[in-house]
C-alpha positions in Angstrom: 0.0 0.0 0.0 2.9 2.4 1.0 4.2 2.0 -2.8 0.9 2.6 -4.1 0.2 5.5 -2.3 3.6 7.1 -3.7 2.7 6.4 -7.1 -0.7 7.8 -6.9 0.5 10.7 -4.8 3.0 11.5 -7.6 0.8 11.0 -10.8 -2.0 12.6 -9.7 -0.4 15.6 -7.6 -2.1 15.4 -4.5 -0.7 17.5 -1.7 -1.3 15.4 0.9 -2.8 11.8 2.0 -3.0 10.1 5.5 -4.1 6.5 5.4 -5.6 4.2 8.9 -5.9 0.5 8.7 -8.2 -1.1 11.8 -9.5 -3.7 13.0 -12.1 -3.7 16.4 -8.9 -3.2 19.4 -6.0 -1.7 17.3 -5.0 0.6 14.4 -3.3 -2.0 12.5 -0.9 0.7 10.5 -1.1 4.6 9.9 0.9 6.7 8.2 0.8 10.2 6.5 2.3 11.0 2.9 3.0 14.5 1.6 2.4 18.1 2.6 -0.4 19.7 4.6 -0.7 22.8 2.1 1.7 24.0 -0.7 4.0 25.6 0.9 5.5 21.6 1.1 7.1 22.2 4.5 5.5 20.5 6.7 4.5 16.5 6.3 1.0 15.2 6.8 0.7 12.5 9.9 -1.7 10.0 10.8 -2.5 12.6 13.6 -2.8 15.5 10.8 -6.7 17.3 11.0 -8.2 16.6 7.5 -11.6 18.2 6.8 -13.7 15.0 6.7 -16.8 16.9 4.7 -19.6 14.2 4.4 -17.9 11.9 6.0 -19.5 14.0 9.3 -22.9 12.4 8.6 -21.9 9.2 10.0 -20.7 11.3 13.0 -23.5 12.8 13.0 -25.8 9.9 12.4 -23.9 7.9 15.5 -24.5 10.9 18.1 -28.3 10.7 16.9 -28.2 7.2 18.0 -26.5 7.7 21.2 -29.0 10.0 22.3 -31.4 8.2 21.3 -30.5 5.0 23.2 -30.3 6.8 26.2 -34.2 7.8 25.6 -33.8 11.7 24.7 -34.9 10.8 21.1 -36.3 8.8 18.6 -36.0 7.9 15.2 -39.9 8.3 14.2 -40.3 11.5 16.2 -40.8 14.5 14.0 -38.6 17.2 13.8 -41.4 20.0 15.5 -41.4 17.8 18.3 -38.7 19.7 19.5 -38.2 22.2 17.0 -41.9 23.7 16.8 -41.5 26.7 14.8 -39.4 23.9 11.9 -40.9 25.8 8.3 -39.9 24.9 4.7 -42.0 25.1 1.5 -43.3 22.9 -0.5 -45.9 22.5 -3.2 -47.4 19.4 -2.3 -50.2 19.7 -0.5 -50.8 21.0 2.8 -47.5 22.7 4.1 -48.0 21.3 7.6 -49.2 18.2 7.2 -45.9 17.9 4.6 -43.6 18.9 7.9 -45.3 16.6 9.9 -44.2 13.7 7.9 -40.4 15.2 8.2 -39.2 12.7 11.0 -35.1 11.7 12.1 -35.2 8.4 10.2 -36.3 10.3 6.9 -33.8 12.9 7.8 -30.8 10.5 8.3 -31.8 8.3 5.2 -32.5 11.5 2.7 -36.1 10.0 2.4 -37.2 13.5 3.6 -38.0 15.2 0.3 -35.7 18.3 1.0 -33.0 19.6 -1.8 -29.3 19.6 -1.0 -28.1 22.7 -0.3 -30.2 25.6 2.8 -30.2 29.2 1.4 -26.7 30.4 3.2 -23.3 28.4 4.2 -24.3 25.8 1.9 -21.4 24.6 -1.0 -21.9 27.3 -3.3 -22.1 30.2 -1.2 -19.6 32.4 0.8 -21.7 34.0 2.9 -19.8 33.9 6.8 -22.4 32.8 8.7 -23.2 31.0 12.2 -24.7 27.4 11.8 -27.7 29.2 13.6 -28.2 31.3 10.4 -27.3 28.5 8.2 -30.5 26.7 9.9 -32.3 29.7 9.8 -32.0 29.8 5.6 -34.3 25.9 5.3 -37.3 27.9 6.2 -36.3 29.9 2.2 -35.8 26.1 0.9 -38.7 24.3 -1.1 -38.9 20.5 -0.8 -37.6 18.6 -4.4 -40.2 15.7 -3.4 -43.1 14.1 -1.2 -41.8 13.3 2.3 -41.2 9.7 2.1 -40.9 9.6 -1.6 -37.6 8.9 -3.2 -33.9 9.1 -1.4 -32.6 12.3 -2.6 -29.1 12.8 -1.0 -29.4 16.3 0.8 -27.0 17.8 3.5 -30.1 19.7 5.1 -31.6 16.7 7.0 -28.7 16.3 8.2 -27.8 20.0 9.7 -31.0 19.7 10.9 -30.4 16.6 13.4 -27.6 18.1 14.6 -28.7 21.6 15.5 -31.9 19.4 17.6 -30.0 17.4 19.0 -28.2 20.7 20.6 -31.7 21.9 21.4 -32.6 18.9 23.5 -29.8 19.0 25.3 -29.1 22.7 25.6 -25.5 23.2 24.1 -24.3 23.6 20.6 -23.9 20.7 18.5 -20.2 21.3 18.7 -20.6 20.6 22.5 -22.6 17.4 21.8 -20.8 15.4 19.8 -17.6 16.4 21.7 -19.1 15.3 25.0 -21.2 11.9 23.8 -19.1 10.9 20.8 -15.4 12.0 21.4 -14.9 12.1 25.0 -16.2 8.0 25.4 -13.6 7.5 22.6 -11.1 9.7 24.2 -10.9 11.5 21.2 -8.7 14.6 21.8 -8.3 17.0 19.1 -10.9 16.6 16.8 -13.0 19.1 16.4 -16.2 20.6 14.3 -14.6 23.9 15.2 -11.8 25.4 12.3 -9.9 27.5 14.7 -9.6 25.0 17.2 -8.4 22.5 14.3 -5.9 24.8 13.5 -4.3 24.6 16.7 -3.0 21.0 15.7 -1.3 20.2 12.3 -3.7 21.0 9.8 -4.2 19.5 6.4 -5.3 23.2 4.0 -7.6 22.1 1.1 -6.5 22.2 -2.3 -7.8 22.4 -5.8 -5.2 21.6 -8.3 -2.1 24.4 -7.3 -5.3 26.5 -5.8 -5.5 26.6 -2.6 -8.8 26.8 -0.7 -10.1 29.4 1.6 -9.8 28.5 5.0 -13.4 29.1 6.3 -15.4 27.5 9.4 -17.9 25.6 7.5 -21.7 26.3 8.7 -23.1 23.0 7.8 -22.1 21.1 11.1 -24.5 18.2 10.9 -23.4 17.3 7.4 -19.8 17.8 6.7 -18.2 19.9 9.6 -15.6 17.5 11.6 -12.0 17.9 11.3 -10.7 15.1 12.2 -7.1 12.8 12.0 -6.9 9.3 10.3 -5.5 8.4 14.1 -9.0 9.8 15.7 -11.7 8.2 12.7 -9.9 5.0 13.9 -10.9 5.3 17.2 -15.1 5.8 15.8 -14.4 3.2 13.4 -13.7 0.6 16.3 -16.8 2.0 17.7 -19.1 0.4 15.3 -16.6 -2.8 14.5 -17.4 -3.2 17.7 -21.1 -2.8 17.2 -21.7 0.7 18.9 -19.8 -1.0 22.5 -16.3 0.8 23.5 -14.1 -0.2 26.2 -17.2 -2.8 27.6 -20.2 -0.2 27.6 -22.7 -0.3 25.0 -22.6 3.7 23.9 -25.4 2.6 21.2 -28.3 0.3 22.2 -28.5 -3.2 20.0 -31.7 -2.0 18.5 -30.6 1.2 17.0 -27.3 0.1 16.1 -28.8 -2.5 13.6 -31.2 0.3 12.4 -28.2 2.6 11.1 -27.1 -1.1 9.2 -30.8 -2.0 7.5 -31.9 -0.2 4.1 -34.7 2.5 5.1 -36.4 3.0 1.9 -37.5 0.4 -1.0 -38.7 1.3 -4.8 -40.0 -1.2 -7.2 -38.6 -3.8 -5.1 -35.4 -2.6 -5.1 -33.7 -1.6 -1.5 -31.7 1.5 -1.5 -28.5 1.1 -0.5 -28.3 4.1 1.8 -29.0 3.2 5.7 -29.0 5.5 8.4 -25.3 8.0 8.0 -24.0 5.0 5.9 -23.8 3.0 2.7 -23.8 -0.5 1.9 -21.0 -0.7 -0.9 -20.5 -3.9 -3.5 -19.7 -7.0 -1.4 -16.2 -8.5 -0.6 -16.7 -12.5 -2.2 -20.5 -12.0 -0.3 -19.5 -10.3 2.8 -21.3 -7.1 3.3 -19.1 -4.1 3.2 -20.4 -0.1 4.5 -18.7 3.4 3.9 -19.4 7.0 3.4 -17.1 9.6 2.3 -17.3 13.2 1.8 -15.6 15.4 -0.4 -15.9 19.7 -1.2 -13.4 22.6 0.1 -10.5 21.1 -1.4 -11.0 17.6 0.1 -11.7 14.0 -0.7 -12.1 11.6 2.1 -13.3 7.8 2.9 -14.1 5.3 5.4 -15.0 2.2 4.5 -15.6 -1.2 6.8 -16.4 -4.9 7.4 -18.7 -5.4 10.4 -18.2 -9.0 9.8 -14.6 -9.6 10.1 -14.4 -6.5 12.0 -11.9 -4.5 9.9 -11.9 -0.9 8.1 -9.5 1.6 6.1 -9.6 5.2 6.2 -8.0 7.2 3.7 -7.9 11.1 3.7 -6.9 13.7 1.4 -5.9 17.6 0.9 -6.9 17.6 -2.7 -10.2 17.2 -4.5 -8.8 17.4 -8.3 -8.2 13.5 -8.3 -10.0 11.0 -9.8 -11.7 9.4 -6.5 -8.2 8.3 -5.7 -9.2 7.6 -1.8 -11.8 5.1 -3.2 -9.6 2.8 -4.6 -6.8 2.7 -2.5 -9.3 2.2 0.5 -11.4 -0.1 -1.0 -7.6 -1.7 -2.0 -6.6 -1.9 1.5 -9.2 -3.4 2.7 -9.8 -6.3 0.0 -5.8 -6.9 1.5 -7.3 -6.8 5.4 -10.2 -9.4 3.9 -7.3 -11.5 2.8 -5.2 -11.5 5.4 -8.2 -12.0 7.7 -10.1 -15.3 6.2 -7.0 -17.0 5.4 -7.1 -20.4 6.9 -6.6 -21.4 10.5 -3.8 -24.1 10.6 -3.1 -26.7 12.8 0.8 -27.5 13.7 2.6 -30.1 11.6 6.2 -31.0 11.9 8.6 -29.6 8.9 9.8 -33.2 8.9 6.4 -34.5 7.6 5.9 -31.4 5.0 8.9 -31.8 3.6 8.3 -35.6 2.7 5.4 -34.3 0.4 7.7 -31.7 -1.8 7.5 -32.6 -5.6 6.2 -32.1 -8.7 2.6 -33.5 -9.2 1.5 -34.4 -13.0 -1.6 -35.3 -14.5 -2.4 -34.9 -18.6 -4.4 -31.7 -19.2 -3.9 -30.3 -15.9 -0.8 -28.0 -15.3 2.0 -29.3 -13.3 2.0 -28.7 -10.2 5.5 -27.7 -7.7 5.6 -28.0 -4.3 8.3 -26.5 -2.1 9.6 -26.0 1.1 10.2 -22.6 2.0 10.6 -20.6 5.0 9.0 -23.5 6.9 6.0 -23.6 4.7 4.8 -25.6 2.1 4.3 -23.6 -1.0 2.9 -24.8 -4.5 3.5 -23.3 -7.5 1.7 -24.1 -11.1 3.4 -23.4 -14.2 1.7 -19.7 -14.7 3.1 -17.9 -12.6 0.8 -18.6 -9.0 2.2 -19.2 -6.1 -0.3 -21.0 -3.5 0.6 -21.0 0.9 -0.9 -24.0 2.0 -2.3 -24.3 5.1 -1.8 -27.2 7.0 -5.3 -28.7 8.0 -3.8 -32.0 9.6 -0.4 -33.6 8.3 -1.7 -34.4 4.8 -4.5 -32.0 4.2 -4.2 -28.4 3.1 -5.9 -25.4 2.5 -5.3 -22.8 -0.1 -6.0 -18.6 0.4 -9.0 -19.5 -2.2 -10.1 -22.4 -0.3 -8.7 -25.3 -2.8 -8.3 -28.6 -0.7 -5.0 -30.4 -1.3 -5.4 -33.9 0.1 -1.8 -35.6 0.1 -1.9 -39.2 -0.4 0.6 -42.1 0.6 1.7 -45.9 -0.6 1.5 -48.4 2.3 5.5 -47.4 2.3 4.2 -44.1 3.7 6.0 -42.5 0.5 3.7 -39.4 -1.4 2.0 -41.4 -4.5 -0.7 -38.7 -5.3 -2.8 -35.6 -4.5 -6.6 -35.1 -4.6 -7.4 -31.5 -5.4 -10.9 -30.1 -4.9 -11.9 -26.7 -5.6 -15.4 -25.1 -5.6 -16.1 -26.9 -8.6 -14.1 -29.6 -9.5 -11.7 -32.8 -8.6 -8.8 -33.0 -10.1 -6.4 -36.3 -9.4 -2.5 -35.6 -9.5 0.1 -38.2 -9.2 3.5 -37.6 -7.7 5.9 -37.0 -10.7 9.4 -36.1 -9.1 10.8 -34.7 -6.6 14.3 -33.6 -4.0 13.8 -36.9 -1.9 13.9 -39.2 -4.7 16.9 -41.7 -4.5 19.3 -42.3 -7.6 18.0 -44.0 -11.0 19.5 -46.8 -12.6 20.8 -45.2 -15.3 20.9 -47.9 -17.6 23.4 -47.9 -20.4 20.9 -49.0 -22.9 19.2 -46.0 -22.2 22.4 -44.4 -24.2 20.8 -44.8 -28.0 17.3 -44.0 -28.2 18.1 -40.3 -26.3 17.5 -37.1 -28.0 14.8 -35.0 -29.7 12.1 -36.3 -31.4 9.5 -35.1 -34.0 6.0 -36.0 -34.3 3.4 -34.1 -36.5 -0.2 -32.7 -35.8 -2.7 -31.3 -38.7 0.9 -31.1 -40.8 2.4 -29.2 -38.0 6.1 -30.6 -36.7 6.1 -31.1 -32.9 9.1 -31.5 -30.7 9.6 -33.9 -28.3 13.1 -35.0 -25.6 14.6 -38.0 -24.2 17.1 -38.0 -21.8 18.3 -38.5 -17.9 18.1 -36.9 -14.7 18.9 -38.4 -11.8 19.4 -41.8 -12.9 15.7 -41.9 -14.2 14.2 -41.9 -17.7 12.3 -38.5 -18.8 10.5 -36.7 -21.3 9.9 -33.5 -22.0 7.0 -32.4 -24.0 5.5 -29.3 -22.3 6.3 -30.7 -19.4 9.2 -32.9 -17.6 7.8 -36.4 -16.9 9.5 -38.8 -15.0 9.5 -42.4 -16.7 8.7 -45.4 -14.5 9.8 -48.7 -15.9 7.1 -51.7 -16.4 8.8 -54.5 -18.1 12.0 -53.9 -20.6 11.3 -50.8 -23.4 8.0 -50.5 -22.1 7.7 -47.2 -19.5 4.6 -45.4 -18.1 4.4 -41.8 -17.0 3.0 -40.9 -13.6 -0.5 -40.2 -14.9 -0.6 -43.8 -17.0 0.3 -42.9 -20.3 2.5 -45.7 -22.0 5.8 -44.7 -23.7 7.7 -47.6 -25.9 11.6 -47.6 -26.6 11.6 -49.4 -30.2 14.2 -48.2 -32.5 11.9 -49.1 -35.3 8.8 -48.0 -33.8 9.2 -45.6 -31.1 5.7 -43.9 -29.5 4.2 -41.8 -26.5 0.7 -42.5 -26.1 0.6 -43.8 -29.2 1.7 -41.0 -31.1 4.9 -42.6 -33.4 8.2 -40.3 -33.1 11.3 -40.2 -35.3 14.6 -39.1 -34.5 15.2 -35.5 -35.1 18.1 -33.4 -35.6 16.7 -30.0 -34.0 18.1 -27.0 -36.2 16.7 -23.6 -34.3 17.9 -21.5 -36.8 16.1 -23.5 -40.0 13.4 -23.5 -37.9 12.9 -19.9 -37.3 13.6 -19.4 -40.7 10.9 -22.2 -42.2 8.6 -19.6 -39.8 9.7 -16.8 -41.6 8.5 -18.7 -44.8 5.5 -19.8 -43.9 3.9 -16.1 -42.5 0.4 -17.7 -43.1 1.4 -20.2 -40.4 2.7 -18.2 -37.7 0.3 -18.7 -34.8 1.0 -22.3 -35.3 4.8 -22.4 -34.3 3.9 -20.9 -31.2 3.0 -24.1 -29.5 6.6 -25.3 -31.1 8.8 -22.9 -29.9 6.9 -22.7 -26.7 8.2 -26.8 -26.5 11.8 -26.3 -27.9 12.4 -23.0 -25.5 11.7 -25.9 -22.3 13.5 -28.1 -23.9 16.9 -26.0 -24.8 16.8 -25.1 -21.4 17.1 -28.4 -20.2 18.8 -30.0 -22.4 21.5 -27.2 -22.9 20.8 -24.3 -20.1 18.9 -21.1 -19.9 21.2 -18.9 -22.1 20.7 -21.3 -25.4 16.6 -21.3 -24.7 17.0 -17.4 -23.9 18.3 -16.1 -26.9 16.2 -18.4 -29.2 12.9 -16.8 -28.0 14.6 -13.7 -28.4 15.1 -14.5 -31.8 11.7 -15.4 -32.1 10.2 -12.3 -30.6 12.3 -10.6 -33.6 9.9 -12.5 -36.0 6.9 -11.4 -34.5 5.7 -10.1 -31.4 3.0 -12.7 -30.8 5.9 -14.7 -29.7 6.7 -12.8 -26.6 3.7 -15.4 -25.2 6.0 -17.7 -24.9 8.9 -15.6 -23.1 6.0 -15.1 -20.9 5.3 -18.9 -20.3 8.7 -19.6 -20.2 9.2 -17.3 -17.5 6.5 -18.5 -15.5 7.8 -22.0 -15.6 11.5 -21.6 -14.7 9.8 -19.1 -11.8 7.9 -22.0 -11.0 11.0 -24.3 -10.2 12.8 -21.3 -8.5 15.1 -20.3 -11.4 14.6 -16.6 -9.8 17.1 -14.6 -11.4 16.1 -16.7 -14.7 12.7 -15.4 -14.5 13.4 -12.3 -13.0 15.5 -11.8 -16.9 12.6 -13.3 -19.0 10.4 -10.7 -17.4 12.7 -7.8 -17.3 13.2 -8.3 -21.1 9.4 -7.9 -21.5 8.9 -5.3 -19.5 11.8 -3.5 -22.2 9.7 -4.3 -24.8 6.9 -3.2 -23.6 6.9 -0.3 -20.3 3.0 -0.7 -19.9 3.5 -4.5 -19.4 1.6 -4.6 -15.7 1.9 -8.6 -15.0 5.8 -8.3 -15.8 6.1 -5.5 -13.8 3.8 -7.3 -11.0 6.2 -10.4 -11.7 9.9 -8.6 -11.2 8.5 -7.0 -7.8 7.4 -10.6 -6.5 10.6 -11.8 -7.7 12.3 -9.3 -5.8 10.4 -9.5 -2.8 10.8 -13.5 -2.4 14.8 -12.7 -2.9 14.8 -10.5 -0.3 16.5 -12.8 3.0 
């Protein structure tokens, strides 16, 4: 996240940017980036005041609802319950009957019919004014809409909560949510007041290279809190802990779970919009809520996951980027969601993982590599993935994405197979190779029939290898199969598939081979030739590139793909694949090369980019 905020940061100018990660006891990380105004002299902190703008209204919403749990309010009272003299216009019908309708939970949800901005202090006015005045100007407002009608996002339901809730309890708002939000939270320096704010180290808004007016901003109840990413933390844990800090409920049950439920349905359809909150697109099904604000040279956002109880805040100092806080919160917290339903594991003894490292092989399902690393077991497919397994018991696993790897031994307690389930499918993988193998046989009638081998599909020539690793009989097609002798010149693969050493009639799965003499540079230029049959030497090169590298190293299969590549572009595929493969067996510095060269060839190149950094990363000690 730290990178990405840098690069963001620097292509799309922001001034400034402080970012809080939580979960319900802790702030997990925080950290500021940049400056708090353009003068770039001081640094933004996690403690930095940002103006939090509409983010307020969940501030706001959340004081409602402590005084309401405490009895002084309710959600279906109307507003001239305690705020009598309450006028706004409205051509629908009787005026007073209208206002009657005009209750808290309409106010909070923006079911209440009213526009969005009051006559004076509102977005598009300069007017100084006291939020008294800025009250005062609703009664010049006409309602957009039928009480009750349609949600219609407006910040005047809003200011009005927060100026009654200061009625009822005879202070000013300021003084409310200071004493029944803050305090219980010990939160110290936020404030609803701009002087006060100022007092502290004090993000200035910004537009582009303009730099805001700093003005106290009249409309309290929906955008007025100034506020550090080191303070929203502490309300965030308020309601990842379901409205109870340090053991006492500040929020009752009942209207905690109101602010949570949609409050207003159309055609069937639920709005998203509860009480002070949203209900964004779900995490894989788990119900995620936010609210941000943005206006006076700021762009904010809170976003959360009552269910796993985590959040991210992200604030900024400038509003001329594209929703940048969105992303990178939304970002951070798909990582927390992650991080937070991997698998529990049970305790298994390195000894018994490392007995089931190896490569697993079945026809038409890629290889599969399993390692031992860092006191893990680790597999890795042939494109580039790189699955943690988490141990279940000593032979079952758990994969990040919820795969099952079920490991499965011979009666010598040796690793014959895997079963592999995912959501969807069963896949049956039989051990192939692997570091605790002992020595081959080697046999000296081995000696003639090794080499290269061409077969032909649909007219196309097709490469296939012969030769010994560790004593043992393998082929290499796409992949390197281990041979397992049944009875003399007659060998099976691990998956079952019958290869016959015949002079005169030599075959893999019955497809005949001959002896080849494999010339890569007549074969790049019979692909030159043949322009109308490009595509199809992909799928050869892509099988001579594996098997120059093992027959003759990675500088020999190297510089023929680059030599491909010079043919055509579409063959940079296969420095791709190849990549992937050798990263696959650990060749890191190999890979790390294959994927640099891409990355030359093309600078926009994202998954080699993505590729070199994990590269670098897993080298690091």
């Amino acid at each position: 996240m730290r990178k990405e905020i840098k690069e963001v940061i620097e292509k799309e100018k922001i001034c400034g940017l402080a970012i809080a990660l939580v979960d319900e006891d802790n702030i997990v990380w925080s950290e500021g980036f940049g400056f708090i105004d353009n003068a770039r002299k001081d640094k933004v902190t996690a403690d930095t005041l940002f103006s939090t703008q509409s983010m307020g209204k969940t501030i706001t919403t959340t004081t409602f609802m402590i005084l309401a749990s405490k009895g002084l309010i309710n959600l279906d009272d109307p507003i001239r319950k305690y705020y009598p003299e309450f006028v706004v216009n409205t051509k629908f019908g009787d005026r007073d009957q209208e206002i009657e309708k005009i209750t808290f939970r309409r106010m909070l949800s923006h079911t209440a019919g009213f526009t969005h901005e009051a006559g004076i202090g509102n977005n598009y006015d300069n007017t100084p004014c006291t939020y008294e005045d800025h009250i005062a100007s609703v009664a010049e407002a006409w309602l957009r809409s039928k009480v009750g009608s349609e949600f219609a996002y407006a910040n005047i339901g809003l200011d009005l909560t927060g100026y009654v809730l200061g009625k009822i309890m005879n202070k000013t708002f300021k003084e409310v949510v200071n004493e029944e939000l803050f305090q219980p939270l010990r939160i110290k320096t936020a404030t609803l007041d701009i002087n006060e704010a100022q007092k502290h180290s004090f993000a200035k808004g910004n537009i582009g290279d303009f730099e805001t007016p700093t003005v106290q901003i009249p409309m309290l109840g929906a955008g007025g809190v100034y506020i550090s990413v080191n303070e929203q933390a502490k309300f965030a844990m308020l309601h990842l802990n379901k409205g109870k800090i340090k053991g006492k409920q500040l929020i009752s049950k009942e209207y905690f779970q109101e602010m949570y439920k949609s409050q207003f349905e159309e055609d069937g359809v639920k709005s998203t919009f509860g009480l002070g909150l949203y209900k964004e697109k779900p995490i894989e099904d788990v119900e995620v809520y936010s609210h941000g604000g943005g206006g006076y040279g700021y762009l904010t956002q809170h976003t959360w996951i009552p269910k796993h109880k985590i959040a991210a805040i992200v604030f900024t100092n400038s509003m001329h980027h594209s929703g940048e806080q969105v992303k990178l919160t939304r970002k951070a917290l798909e990582l927390m969601f992650k991080e937070k339903t991997k698998p529990k594991t049970v305790d298994v003894e390195s000894k018994s993982l490392k007995k089931l490292v190896g490569t697993y092989y079945r026809h038409r399902v890629s290889m599969q590599n399993i390692v031992f690393e860092n006191g893990k077991l680790i597999n890795y497919n042939l494109f580039g993935k790189k699955q943690l397994l988490y141990p279940q018991s000593e032979l079952e696993f758990l994969t990040e994405d919820k795969n099952l790897f079920t490991f499965i031994l011979d009666e010598k307690q040796k690793v014959k197979s895997i079963k592999w389930k995912t959501d969807d499918s069963l896949f049956k993988l039989n051990y192939n190779d692997g570091p605790n193998d002992e020595k081959g046989p080697n046999k000296k009638s081995w000696e003639k029939y090794l080499g290269i081998y061409e077969f032909y599909s649909y007219g196309l020539k097709y490469y296939l290898a012969l030769d010994v690793f560790n004593g043992y009989l393998y082929i290499y097609l796409t992949d390197k199969i281990k041979l397992e002798e049944y009875q003399e010149n007659i060998y099976f693969t691990m998956d079952g598939e019958a290869f016959v050493l015949d002079e005169e009639k030599m075959s893999y799965r019955n497809i005949p081979l001959t002896k080849s003499e494999l010339n890569t540079d007549e074969l790049i230029k019979e692909c030159k030739r043949n322009e109308q049959k490009k595509q199809c030497y992909k799928w050869t090169f892509n099988i001579v590139s594996g098997i120059l590298f093992w027959l003759k190293g990675f500088d020999i299969a190297y510089e023929f793909l680059l030599k491909t590549i010079e043919i055509d572009e579409i063959f940079k595929d296969n420095l791709w694949n190849f990549g992937n493969k050798i990263y696959a067996f650990r060749e890191l510095e190999y890979a790390k090369k294959c994927f640099e060269k891409l990355l030359s060839l093309d600078k926009d190149d994202k998954k080699a980019k993505e590729m070199i950094e994990k590269i670098i990363k897993e080298q690091i000690p």
